[in-house]
C-alpha positions as YAML, in Angstrom:
chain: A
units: angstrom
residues:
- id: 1
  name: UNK
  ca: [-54.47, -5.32, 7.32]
- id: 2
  name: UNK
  ca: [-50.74, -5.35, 8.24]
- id: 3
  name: UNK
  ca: [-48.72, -3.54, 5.50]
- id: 4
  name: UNK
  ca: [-44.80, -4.50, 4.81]
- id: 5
  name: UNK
  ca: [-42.41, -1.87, 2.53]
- id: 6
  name: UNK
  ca: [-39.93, -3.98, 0.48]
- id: 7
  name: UNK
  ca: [-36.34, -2.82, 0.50]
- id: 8
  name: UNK
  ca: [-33.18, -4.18, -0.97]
- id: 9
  name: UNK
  ca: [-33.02, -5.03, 2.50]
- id: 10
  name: UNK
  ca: [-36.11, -7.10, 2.83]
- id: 11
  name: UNK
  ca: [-36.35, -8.28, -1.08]
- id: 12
  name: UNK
  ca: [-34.74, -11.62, -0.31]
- id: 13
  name: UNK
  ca: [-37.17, -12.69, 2.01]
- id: 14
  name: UNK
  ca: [-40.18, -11.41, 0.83]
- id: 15
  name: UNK
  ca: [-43.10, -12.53, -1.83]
- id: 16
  name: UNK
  ca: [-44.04, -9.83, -4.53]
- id: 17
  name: UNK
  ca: [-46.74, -9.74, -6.48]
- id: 18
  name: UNK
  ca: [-46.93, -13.25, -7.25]
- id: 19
  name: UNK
  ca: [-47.25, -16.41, -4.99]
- id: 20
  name: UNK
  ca: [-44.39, -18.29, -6.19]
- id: 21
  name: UNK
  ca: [-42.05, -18.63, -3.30]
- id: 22
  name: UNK
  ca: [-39.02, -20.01, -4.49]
- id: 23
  name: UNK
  ca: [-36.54, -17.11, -5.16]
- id: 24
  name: UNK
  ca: [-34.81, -19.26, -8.22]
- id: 25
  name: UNK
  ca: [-37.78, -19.28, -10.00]
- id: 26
  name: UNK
  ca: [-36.83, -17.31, -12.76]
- id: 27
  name: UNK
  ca: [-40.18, -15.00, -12.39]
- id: 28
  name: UNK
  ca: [-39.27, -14.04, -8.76]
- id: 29
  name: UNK
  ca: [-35.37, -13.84, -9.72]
- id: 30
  name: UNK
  ca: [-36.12, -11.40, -12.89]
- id: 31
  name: UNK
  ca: [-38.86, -9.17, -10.92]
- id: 32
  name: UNK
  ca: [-36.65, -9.09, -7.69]
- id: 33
  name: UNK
  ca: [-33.64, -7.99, -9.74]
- id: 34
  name: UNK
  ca: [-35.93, -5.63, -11.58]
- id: 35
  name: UNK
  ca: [-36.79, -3.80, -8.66]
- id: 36
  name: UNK
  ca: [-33.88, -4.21, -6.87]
- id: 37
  name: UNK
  ca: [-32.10, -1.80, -9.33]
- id: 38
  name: UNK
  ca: [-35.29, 0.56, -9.16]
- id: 39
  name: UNK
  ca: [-35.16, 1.12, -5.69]
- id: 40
  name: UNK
  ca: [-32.15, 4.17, -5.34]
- id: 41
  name: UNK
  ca: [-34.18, 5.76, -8.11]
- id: 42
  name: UNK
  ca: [-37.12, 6.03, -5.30]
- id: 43
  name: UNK
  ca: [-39.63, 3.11, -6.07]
- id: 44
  name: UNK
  ca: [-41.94, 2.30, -3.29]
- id: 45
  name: UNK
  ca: [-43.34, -1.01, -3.21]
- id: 46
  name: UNK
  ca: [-46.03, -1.33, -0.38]
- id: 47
  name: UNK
  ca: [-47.50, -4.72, 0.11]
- id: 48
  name: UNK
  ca: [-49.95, -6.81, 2.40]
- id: 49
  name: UNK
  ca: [-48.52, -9.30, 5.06]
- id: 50
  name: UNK
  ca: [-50.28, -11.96, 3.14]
- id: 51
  name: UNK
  ca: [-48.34, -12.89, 0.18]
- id: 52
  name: UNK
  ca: [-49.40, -12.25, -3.60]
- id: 53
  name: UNK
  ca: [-52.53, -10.13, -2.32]
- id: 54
  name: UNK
  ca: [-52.71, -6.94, -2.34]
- id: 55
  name: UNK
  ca: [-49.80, -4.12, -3.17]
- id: 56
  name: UNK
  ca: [-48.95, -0.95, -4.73]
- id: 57
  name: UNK
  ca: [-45.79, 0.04, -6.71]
- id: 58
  name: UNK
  ca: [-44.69, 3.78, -8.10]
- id: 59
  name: UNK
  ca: [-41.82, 5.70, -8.50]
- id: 60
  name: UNK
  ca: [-40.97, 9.26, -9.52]
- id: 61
  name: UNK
  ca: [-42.31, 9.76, -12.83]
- id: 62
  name: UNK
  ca: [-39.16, 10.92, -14.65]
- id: 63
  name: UNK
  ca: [-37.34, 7.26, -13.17]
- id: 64
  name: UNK
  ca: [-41.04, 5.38, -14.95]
- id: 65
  name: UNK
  ca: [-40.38, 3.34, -17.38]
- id: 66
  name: UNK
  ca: [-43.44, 4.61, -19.79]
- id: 67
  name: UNK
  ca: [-42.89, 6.89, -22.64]
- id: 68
  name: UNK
  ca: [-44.93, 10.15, -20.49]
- id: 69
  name: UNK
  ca: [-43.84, 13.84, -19.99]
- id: 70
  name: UNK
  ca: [-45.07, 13.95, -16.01]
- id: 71
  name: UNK
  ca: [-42.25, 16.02, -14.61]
- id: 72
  name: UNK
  ca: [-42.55, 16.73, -10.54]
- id: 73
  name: UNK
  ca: [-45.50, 13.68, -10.83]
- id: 74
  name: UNK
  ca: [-45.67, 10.26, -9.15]
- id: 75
  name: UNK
  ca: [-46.15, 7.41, -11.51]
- id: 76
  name: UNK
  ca: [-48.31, 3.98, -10.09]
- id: 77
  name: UNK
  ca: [-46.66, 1.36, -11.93]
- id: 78
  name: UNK
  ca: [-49.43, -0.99, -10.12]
- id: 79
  name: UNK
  ca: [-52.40, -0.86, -7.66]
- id: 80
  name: UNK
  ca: [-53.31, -4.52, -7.34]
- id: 81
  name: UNK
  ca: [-55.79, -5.92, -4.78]
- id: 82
  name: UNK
  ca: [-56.86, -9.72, -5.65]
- id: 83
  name: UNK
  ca: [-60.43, -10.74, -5.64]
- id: 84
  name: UNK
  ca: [-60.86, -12.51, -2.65]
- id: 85
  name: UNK
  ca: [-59.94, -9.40, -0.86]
- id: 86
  name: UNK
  ca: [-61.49, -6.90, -2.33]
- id: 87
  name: UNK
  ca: [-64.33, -4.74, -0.73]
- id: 88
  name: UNK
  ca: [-62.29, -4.16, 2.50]
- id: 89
  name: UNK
  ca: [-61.07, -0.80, 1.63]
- id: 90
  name: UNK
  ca: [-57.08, -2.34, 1.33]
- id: 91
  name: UNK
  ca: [-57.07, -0.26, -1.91]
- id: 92
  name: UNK
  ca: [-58.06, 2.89, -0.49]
- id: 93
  name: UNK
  ca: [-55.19, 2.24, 2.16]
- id: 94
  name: UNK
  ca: [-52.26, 1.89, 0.11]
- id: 95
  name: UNK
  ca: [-53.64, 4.89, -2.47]
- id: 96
  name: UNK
  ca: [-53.67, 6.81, 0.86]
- id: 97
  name: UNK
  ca: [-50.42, 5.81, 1.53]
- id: 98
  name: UNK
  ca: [-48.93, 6.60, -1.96]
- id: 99
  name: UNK
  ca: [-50.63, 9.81, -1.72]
- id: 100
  name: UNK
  ca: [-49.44, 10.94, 1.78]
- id: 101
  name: UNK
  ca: [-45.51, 9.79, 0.48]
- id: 102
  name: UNK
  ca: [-46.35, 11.95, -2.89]
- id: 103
  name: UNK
  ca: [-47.13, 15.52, -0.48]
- id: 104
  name: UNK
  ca: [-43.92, 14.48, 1.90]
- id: 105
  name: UNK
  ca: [-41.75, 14.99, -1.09]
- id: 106
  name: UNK
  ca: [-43.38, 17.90, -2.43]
- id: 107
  name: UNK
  ca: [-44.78, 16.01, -5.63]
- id: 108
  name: UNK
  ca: [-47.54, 17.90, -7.78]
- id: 109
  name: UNK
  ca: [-49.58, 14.82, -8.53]
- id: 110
  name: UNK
  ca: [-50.03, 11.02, -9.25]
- id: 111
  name: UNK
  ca: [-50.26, 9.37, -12.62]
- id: 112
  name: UNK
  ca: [-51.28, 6.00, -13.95]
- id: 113
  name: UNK
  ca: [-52.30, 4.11, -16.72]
- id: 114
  name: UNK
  ca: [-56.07, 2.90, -17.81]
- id: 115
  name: UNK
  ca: [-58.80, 3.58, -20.22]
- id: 116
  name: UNK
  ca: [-62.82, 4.35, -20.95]
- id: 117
  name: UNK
  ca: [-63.75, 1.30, -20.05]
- id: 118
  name: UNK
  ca: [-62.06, -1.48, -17.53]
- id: 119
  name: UNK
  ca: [-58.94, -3.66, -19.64]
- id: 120
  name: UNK
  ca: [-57.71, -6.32, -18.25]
- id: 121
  name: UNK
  ca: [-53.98, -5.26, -16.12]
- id: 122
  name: UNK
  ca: [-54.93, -1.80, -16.27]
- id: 123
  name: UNK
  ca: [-56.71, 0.58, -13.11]
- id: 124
  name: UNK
  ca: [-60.04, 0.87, -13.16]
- id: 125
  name: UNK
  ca: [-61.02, 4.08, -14.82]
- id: 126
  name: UNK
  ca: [-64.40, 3.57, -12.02]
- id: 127
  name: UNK
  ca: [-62.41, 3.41, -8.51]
- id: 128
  name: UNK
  ca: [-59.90, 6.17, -10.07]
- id: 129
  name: UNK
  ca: [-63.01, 8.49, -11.11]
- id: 130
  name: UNK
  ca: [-64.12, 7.54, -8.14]
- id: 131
  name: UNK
  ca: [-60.71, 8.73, -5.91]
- id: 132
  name: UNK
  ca: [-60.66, 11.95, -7.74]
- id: 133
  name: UNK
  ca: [-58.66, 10.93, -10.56]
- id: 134
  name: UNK
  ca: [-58.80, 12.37, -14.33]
- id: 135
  name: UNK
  ca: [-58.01, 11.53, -17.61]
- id: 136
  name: UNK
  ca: [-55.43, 13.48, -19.05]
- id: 137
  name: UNK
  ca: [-54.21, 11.98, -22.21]
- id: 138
  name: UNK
  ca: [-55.22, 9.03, -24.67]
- id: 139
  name: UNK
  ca: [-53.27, 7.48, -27.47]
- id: 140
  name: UNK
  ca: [-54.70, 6.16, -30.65]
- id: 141
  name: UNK
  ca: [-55.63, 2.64, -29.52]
- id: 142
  name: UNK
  ca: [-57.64, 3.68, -26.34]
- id: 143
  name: UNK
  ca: [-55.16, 3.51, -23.41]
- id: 144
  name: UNK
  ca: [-55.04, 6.70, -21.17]
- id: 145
  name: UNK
  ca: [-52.86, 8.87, -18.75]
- id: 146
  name: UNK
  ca: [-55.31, 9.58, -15.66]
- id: 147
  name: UNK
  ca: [-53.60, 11.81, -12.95]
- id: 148
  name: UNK
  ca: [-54.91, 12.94, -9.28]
- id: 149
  name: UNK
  ca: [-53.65, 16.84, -9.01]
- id: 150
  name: UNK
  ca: [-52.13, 17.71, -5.64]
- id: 151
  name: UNK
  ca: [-50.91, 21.31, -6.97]
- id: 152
  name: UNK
  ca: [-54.01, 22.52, -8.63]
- id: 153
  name: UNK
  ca: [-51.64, 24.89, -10.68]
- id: 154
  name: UNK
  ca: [-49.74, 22.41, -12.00]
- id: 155
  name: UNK
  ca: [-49.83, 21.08, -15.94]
- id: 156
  name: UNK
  ca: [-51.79, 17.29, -16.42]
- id: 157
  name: UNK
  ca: [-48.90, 15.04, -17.66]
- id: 158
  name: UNK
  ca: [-48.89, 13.07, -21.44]
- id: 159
  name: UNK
  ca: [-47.55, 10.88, -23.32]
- id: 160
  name: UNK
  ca: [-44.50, 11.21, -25.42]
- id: 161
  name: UNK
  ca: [-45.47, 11.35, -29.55]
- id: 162
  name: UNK
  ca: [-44.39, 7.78, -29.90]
- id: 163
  name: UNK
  ca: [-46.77, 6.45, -27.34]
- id: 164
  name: UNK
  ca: [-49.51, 8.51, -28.87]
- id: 165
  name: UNK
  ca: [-49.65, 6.69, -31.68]
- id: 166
  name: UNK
  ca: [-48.32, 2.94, -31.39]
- id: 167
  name: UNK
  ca: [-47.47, 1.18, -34.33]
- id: 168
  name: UNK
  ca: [-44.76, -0.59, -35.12]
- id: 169
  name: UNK
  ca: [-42.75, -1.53, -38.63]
- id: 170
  name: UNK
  ca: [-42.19, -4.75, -38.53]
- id: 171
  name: UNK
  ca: [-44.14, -7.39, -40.06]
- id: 172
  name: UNK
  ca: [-45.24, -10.69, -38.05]
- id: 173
  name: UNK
  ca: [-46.29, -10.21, -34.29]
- id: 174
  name: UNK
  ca: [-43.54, -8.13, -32.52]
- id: 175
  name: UNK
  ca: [-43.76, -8.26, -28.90]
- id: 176
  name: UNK
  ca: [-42.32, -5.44, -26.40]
- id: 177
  name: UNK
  ca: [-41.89, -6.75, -23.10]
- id: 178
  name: UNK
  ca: [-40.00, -5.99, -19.26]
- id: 179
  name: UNK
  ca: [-38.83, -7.76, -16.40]
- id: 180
  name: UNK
  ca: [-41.01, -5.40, -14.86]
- id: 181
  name: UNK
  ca: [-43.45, -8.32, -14.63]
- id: 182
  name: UNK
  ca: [-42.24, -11.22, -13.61]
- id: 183
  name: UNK
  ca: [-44.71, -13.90, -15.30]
- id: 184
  name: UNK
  ca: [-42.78, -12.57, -18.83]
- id: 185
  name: UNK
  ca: [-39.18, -14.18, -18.00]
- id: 186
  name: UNK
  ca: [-41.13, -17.34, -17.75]
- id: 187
  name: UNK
  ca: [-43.74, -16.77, -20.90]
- id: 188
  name: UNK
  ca: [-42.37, -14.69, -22.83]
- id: 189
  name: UNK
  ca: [-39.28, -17.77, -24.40]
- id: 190
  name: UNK
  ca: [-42.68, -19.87, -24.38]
- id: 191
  name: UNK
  ca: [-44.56, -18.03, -26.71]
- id: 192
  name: UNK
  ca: [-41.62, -17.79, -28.81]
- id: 193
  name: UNK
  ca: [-41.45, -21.10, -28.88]
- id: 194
  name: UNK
  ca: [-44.89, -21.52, -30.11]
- id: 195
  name: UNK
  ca: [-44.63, -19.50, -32.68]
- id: 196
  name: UNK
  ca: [-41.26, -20.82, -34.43]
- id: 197
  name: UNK
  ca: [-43.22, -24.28, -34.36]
- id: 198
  name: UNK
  ca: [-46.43, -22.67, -35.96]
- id: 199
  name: UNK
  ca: [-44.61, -20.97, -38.49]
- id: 200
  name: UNK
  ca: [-45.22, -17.63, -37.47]
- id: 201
  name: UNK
  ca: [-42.79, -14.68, -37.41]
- id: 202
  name: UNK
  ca: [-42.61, -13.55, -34.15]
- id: 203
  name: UNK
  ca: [-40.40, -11.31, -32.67]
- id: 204
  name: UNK
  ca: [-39.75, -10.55, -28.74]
- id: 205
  name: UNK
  ca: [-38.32, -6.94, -27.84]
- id: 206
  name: UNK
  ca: [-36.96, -6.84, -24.26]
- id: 207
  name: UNK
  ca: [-37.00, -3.12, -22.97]
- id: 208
  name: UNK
  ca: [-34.19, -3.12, -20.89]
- id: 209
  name: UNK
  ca: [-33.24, 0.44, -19.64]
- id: 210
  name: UNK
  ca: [-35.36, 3.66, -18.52]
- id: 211
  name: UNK
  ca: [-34.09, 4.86, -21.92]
- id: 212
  name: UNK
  ca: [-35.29, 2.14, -24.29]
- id: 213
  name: UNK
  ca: [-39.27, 1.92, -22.41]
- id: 214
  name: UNK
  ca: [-39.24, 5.59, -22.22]
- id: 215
  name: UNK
  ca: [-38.96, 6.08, -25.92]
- id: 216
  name: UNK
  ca: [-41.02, 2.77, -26.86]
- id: 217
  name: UNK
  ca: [-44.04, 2.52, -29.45]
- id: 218
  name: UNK
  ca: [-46.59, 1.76, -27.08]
- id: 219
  name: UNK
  ca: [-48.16, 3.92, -23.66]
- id: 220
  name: UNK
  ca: [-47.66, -0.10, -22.15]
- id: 221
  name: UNK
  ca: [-44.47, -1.22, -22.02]
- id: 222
  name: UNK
  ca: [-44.32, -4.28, -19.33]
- id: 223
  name: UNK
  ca: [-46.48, -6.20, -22.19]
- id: 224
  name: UNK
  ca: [-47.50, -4.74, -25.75]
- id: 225
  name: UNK
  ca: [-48.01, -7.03, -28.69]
- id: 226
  name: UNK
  ca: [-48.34, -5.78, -32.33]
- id: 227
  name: UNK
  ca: [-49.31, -7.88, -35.67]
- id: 228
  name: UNK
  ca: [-48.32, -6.49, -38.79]
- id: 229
  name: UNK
  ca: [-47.65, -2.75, -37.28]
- id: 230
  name: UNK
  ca: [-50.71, -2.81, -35.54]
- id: 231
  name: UNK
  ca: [-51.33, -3.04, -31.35]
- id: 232
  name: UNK
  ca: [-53.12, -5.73, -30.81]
- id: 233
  name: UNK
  ca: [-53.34, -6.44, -26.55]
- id: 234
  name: UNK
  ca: [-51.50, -5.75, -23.26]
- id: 235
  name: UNK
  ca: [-52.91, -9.22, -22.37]
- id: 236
  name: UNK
  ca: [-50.11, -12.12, -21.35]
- id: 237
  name: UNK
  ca: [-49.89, -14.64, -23.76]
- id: 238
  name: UNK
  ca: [-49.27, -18.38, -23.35]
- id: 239
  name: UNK
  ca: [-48.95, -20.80, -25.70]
- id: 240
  name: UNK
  ca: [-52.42, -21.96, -25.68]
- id: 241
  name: UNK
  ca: [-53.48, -18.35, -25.70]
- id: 242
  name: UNK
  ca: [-51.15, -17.63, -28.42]
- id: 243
  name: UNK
  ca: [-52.34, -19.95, -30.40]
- id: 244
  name: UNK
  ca: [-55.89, -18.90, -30.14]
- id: 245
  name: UNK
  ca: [-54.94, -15.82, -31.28]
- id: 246
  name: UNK
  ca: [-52.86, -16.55, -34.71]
- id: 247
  name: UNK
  ca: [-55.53, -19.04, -35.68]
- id: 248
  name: UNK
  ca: [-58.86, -16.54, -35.58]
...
């Protein structure tokens, strides 16, 4: 498998993570931009020659934007390998390679998000057992801080308070979101739409700075949805999905 690095150099021209091509689609434009500003703070994002397949993304952990203490540590935003090529090892390769850049610049470990058992956008707590990786941390509503030690001495990371236990205020579904994914910029005004026509308070928060997802509610930031306080799923909503949901 051929492996390309995007750079502000190269972002123009390549695909990310999805398939969509056209760089005016506003879920290329918002993820492009997203990690176009990203990239002086020292995100890596590693990706197969065939587009939308396989990639990884991380960046120092104190640059993440995840409410964590993980000073010295490398945060995975994303290890993503799609189905039809999975099986071939392509994971293992661009772990190794996030791994090998981690011990280059003296890092004391990797971090990432998951939980007990598999949830849907999250690592799989099996392959990351499986690579040596262990949980370190877990807030109230089952998500997890798993890290792979490279300085045995060194302290596990966690989460901040407010990511230990998520909850939220506001009545209604209240929705924290990034750019950081690009299928949001798309869905996100879609859902929104749904809901003002069902009736349903709904309310989007766009976390827009380091500052704003590092102090969030929730251990997920790039998609959290609440009702009525309470964390509900990290799981994308459209409207037909949304309306599944509000009508249980």
């Amino acid at each position: 498998m051929e492996y390309i690095k995007v750079t502000k150099d190269n972002l123009d021209r390549e695909h990310i993570c999805c398939a969509i091509s056209n760089n005016s689609d506003v879920q290329v434009s918002s993820k492009k931009a997203w990690l176009s500003d990203r990239f002086d703070e020292g995100l890596v994002f590693l990706k197969s020659a065939e587009r939308g397949k396989c990639f990884i993304e991380y960046i120092p952990a104190e640059y993440a934007w995840v409410p964590i203490e993980a000073g010295g540590y490398i945060y995975i935003d994303c290890l993503w390998v799609s189905g039809s090529l999975k099986g071939h090892g392509y994971s293992n390769d661009l772990l190794a390679a996030c791994i090998s850049d981690a011990e280059e610049q003296g890092k004391i470990g990797l971090c990432i998000l998951s939980s007990a058992r598999k949830k849907p956008f999250l690592a799989d707590p099996k392959y990351l057992g499986h690579k040596g990786f262990i949980p370190c941390d877990e807030s109230d509503n089952g998500i997890q801080l798993w890290y792979l030690p490279l300085d045995t001495s060194a302290s596990p990371p966690r989460f901040k308070e407010c990511a230990k236990h998520p909850h939220t205020d506001d009545s209604g579904y209240v929705l924290y979101y990034t750019y950081q994914c690009p299928f949001n910029a798309k869905y996100v005004p879609i859902v929104e739409e749904t809901a003002r026509n069902a009736g349903v308070p709904f309310k989007a928060i766009r976390l827009d700075s380091k500052e704003a997802a590092q102090n969030a509610p929730t251990p997920i930031t790039n998609y959290a949805l609440f009702h009525d306080g309470k964390y509900i799923t990290n799981e994308q909503m459209n409207d037909r999905k949304f309306l599944k949901l509000i009508n249980r």
